[in-house]
N, CA, C and O atoms as a MOPAC input file, in Angstrom:
PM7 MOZYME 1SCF
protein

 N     58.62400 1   -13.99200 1   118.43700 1
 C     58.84900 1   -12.96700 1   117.39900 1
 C     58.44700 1   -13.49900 1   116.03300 1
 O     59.19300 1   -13.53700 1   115.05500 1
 N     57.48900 1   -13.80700 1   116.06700 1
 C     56.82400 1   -14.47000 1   114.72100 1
 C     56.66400 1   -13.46200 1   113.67600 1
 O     56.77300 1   -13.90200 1   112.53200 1
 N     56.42100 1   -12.16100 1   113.80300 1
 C     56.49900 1   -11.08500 1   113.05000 1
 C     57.29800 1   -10.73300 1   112.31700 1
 O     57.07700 1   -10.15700 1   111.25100 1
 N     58.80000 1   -11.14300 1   112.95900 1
 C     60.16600 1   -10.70000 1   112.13200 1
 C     60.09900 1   -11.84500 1   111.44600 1
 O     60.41300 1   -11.56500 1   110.28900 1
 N     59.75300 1   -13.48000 1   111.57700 1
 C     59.93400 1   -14.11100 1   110.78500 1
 C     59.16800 1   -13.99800 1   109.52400 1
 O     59.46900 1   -14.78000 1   108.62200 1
 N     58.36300 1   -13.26800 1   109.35900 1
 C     57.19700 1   -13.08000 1   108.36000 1
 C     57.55100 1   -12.08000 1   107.34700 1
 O     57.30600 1   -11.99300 1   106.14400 1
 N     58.32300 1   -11.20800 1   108.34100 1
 C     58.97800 1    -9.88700 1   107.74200 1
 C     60.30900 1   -10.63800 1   106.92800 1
 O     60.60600 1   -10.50300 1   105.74100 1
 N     60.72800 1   -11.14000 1   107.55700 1
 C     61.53900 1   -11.69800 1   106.50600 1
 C     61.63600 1   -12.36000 1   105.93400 1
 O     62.79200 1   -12.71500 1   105.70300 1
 N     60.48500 1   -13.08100 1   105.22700 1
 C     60.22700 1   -13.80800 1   104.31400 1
 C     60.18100 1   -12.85100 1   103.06300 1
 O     60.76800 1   -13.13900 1   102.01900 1
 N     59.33700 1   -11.51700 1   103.25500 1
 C     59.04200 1   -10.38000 1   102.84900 1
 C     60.35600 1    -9.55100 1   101.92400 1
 O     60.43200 1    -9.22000 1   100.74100 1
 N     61.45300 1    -9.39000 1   103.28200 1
 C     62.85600 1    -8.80400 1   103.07600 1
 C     63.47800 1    -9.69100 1   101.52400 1
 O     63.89200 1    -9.32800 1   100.42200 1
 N     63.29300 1   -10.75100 1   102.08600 1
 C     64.20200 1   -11.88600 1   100.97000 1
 C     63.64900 1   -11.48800 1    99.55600 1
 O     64.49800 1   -11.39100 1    98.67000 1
 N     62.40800 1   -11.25700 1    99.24100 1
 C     61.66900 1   -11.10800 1    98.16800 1
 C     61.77100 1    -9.64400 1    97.93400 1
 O     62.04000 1    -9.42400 1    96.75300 1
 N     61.65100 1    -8.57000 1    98.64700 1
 C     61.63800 1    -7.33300 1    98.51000 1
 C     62.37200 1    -6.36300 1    99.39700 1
 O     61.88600 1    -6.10200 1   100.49800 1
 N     63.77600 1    -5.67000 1    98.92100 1
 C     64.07400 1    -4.92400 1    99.64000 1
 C     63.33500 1    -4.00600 1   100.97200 1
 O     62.55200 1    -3.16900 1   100.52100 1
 N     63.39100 1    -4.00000 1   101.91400 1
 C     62.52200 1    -3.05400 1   102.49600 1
 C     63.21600 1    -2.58600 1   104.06700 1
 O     63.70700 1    -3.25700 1   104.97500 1
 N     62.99800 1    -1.16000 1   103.89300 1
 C     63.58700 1    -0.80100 1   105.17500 1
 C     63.67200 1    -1.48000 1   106.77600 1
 O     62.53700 1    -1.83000 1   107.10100 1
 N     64.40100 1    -1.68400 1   107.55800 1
 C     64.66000 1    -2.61200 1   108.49000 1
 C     64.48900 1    -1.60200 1   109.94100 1
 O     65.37700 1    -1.20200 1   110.69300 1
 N     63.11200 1    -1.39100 1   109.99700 1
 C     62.59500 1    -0.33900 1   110.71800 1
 C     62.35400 1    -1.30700 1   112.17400 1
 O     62.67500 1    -0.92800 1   113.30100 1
 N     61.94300 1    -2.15700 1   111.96400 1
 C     61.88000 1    -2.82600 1   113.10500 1
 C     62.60900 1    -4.06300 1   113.68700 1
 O     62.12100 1    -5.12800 1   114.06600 1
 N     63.68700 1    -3.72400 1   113.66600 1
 C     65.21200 1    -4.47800 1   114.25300 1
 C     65.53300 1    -4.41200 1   115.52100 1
 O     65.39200 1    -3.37400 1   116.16800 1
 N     66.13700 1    -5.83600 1   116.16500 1
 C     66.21900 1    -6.00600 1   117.66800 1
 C     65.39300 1    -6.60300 1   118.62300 1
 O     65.71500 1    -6.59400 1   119.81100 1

């Protein structure tokens, strides 16, 4: 799941909807 980790590098810096969770 390397994607969510990327995404949340993203999250930390910029609010953003959590559309792809789980």
């Amino acid at each position: 799941m390397s994607l969510h980790s990327a995404r949340t590098s993203i999250t930390s810096r910029i609010p953003v909807p959590q559309d792809d969770v789980g």
